[in-house]
N, C-alpha and C positions, 0 to 999 in steps of 0.2 A: 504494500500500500504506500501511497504518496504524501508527499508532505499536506497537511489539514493546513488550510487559511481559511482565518475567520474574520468577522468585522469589527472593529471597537467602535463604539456608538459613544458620541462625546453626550455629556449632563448624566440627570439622571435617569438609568437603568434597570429594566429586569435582567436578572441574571442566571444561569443553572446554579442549581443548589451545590450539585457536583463538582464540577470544574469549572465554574463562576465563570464559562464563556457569557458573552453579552449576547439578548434575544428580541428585546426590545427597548423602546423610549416609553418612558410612563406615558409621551403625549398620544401613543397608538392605541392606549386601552379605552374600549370602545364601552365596556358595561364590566362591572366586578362583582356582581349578580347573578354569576350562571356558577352549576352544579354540575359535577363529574362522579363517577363513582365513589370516590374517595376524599369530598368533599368540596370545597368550592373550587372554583375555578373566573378566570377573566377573558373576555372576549377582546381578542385585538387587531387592529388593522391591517400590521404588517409585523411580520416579527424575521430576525439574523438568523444565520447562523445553525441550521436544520437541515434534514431530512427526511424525505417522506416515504410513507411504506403505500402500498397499494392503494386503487383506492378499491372502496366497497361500501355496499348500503348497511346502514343501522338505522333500526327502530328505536327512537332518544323517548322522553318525556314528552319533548315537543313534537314529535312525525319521527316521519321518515326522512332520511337525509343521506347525499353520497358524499362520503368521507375518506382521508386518508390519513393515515399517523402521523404524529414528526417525533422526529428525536433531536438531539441535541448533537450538532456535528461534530463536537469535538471528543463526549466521550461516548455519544452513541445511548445515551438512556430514553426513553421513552417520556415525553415532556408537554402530550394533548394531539392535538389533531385539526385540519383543516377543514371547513364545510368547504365540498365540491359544489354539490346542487343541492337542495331543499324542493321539495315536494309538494308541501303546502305555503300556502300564496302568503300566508303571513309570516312566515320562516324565509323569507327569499334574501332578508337584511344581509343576513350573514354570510351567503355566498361568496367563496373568496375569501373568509375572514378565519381566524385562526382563535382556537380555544388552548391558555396554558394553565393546566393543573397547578392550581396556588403551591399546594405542598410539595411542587418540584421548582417555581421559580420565581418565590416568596425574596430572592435574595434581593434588594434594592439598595443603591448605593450611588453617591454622586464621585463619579471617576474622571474628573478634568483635571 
């Protein structure tokens, strides 16, 4: 495997719990409202530094939704997931937008 480059995002940061790579800008979070299996979770605009596993359909609270995983590029953990498509007309906001699990990237810090 090759060398990993990842982004540094100037101000303040979410970060992995793990290897404190940077993932997003506090200004991308969109709601810190929403729920994952493991307890809350934040909706964001855009987030660094990931990868995605396939995508596939889940049955959520809200519908049905096509989704795909992300991990964390640099050590590779599992860190929420992306809505592809939403299904029902009232779900359509998030398309595009990115769900991280609080309890993996609760780390927040001002890194300038």
């Amino acid at each position: 495997m090759g060398r990993i480059f990842t982004s540094h995002l100037e101000g303040r940061v979410y970060s992995c719990k793990f290897c404190k790579a940077h993932l997003a800008s506090v200004e991308e979070v969109v709601s810190k409202s929403f729920h994952c299996r493991d307890g809350k979770a934040y909706l964001f605009n855009t987030v660094v530094n990931i990868r995605s596993g396939v995508p596939e359909e889940r049955l959520m609270t809200t519908g049905r939704h096509k989704v795909v995983d992300v991990y964390c590029n640099k050590c590779m953990q599992a860190i929420g997931w992306k809505y592809i498509e939403a299904f029902e007309h009232s779900q359509k906001y998030k398309e595009g937008k990115y769900i991280l699990e609080r309890y993996v990237e609760i780390a927040i810090g001002n890194f300038n």
